[in-house]
N, C-alpha and C positions, 0 to 999 in steps of 0.2 A: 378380135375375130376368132370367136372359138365354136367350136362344134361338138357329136353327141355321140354317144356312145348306148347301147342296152346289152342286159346279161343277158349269159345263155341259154336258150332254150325258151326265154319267153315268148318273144315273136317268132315264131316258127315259120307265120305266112311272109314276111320281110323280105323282098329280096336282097336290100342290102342291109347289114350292120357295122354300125362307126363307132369304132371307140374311140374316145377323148385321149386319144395322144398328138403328139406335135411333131413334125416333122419340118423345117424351115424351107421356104417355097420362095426367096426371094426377100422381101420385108413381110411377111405373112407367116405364123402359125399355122399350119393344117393338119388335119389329120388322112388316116387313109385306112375309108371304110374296106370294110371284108364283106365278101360276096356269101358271108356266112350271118348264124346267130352266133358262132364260140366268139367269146370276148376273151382276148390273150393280149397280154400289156405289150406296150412296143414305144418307142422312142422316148419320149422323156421320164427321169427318174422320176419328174416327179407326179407322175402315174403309178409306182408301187406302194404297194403297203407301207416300207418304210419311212419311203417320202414321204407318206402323208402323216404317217406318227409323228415327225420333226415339222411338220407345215407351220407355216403363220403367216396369216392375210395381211399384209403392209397395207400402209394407208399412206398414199403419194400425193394429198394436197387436194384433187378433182374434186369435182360434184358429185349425188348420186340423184337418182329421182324418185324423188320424195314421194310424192301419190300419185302413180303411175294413171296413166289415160291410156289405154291400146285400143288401136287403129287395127283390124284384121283388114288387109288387104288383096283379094282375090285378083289378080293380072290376069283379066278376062275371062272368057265363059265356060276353061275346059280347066280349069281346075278340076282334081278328082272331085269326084261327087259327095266322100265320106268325108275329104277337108272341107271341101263349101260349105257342105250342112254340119257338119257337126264340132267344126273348130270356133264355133262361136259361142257354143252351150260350153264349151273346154275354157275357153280365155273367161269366160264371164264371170267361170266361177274361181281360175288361177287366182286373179288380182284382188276377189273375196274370200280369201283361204287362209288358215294357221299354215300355210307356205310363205306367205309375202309375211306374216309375222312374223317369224324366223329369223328374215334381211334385215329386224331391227338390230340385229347383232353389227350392221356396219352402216349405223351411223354415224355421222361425221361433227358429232356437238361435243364441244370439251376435248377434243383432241389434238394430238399437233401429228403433223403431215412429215416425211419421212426427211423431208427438206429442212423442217426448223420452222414455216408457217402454218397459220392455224389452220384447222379444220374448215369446211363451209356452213358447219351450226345446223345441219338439215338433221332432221328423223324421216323414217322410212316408215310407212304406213299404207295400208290397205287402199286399191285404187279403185277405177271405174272401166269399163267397159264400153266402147263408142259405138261399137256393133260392126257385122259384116260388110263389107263395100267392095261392089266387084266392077273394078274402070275396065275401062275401053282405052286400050294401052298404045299411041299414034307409034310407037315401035315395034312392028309385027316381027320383029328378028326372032328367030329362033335361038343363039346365042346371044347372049347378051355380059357385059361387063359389067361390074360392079360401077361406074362411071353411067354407064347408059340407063342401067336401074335408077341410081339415084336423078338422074336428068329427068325420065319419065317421073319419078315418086315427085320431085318439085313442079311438074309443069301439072300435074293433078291439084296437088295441092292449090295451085297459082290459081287452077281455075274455076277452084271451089267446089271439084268433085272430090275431095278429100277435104278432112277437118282440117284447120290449120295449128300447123305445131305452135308450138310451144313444149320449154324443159321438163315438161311431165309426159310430155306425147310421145309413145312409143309405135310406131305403125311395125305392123310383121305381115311382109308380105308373103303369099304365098303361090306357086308360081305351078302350071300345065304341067304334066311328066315329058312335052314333048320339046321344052325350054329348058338349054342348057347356060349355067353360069358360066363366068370365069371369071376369077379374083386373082390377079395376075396370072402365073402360066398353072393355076390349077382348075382344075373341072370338077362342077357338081358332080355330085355321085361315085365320084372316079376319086380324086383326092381330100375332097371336105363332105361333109352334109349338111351345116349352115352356118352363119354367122350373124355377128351383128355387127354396128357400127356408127359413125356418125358422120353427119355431111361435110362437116367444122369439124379442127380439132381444138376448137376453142367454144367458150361459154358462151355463146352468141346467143341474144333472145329467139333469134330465127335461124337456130340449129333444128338440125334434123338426125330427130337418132329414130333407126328402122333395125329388123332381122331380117335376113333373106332364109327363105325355107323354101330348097329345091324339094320337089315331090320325088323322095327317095326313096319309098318305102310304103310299108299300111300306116293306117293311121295312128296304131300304136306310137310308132318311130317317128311321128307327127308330133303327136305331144310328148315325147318326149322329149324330142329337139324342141319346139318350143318353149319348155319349162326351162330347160338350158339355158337356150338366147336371152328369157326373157330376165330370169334370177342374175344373169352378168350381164345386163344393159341396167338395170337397176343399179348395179352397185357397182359398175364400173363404164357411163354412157359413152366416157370420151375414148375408148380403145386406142393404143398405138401401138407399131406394128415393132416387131422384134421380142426376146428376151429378155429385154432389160428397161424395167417400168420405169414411170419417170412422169412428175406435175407434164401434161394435167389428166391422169388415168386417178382412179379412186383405189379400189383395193385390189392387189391381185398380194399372190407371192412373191420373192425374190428374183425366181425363175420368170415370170410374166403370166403364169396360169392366174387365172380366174378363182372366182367361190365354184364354177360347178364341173372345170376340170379337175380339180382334186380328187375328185368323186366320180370319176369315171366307170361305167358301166354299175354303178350302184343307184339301184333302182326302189322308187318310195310309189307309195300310189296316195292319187286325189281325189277323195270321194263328196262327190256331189249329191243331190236329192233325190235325182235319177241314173245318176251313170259312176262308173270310176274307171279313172285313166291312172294310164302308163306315165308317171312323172319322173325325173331326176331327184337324186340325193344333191344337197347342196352343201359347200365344207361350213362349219357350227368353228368360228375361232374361238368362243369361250370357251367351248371343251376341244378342240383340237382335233375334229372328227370331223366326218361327214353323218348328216344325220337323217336317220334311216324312218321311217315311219307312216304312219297313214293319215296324210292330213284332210282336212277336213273343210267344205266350201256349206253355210247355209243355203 
């Protein structure tokens, strides 16, 4: 369950900016956005430059998903108007990009898991796009629980207003500015800015791996938490909570960071046919970095 971070000075109109550090909330990683754009490192080392020079993504046995399917999920009709419309032309083209080329760096073929078993034999490859869908959500709560979200996300699916998962389906819902989370005793916007996660912590054919993306921000701070959730549900779907990884999560660090907390507040941009968005850097383990650049969606 990790969250997003952007440098300074770029979104200006933002009211909130999250950098990717950790802070322990219980069994939960969070972070704790600032009511600013300055991006100033805070809680885990391994957020500094140093840490990240000594980095190396573990491979702890998990799945990842292979040719990702994303589900954009709108929780009713007051979504902002620049997520509804324009986070669809954004995903369409994430999942078609030399971004998801990238994640072939943590594939899971020929490898052994930090346990002593093999790998899951999967490659990571370019996915699809299922398009916009905005439910009619039978829980009008203004707060809601990560428990209550996923109750809602399955009683959609059950009834056919949403695609039915499967281990490549990635749904990321996107939720009113006037809906508040809580993932244990923390608050959107206040202690996290999004996360992922899975309904199973096991490989269940009828698991369910989602992002929650509170409306925290302009749409910049959209996608760029998107690109986040989306690059670590990819390569790491089964998340478990605390510091210390362990079968059945796929890659993170030693520490429990992700590919795209390492790279906190490091910003790459995705350029599409008509547009370019505000994306994350995500950490590159064959060179030891995070990698910076302008990728690119036909």
């Amino acid at each position: 369950m990790k969250t997003y971070a952007f440098l300074a000075g770029l979104f200006a109109a933002s009211c909130l900016a999250a950098p990717i550090a950790h802070a322990d909330d219980a069994n939960y990683h969070m972070m704790k956005p600032l009511k600013s754009v300055i991006h100033t490192p805070h809680a885990r080392a391994a957020a500094t430059p140093h840490a990240r020079a000594a980095a190396t993504m573990l491979y702890f046995g998990g799945p990842v998903i292979s040719k990702v399917n994303v589900v954009a999920v709108m929780w009713g009709a007051n979504v902002p108007k620049a997520t509804a419309t324009g986070i669809g032309p954004f995903l369409a083209g994430l999942v078609n990009s030399t971004f998801v080329d990238q994640l072939s760096d943590y594939d899971t073929v020929g490898i052994t898991a930090q346990n002593g078993d093999p790998g899951t034999g999967q490659t990571i490859s370019r996915g699809s796009f299922a398009g916009v869908i905005t439910i009619t959500p039978a829980n009008k709560a203004t707060t809601l629980t990560d428990k209550q979200v996923t109750t809602e996300l399955a009683a959609q699916i059950a009834s056919g207003a949403l695609p039915a998962a499967n281990l490549n389906t990635l749904y990321m819902i996107y939720f009113p500015s006037s809906i508040t989370i809580k993932l244990g005793s923390a608050t959107s916007c206040v202690d996290f800015g999004a996360y992922h996660e899975s309904v199973s912590a096991t490989e269940t054919p009828s698991n369910i791996f989602y992002g929650v993306m509170p409306a925290c921000g302009a749409f910049a701070s959209i996608t760029y938490a998107s690109s986040h959730e989306f690059a670590e549900a990819v390569t790491d779907p089964l998340p478990t909570p605390g510091s210390h990884p362990a079968f059945p999560q796929a890659w993170n660090d030693k520490g429990g960071n992700e590919i795209g907390d390492l790279c906190e507040g490091d910003n790459a941009k995705l350029v599409t046919k008509s547009k370019t968005y505000a994306i994350t850097q995500v950490f590159n383990n064959t060179k030891g970095a995070c990698q910076p650049g302008k990728f690119t969606s036909p």
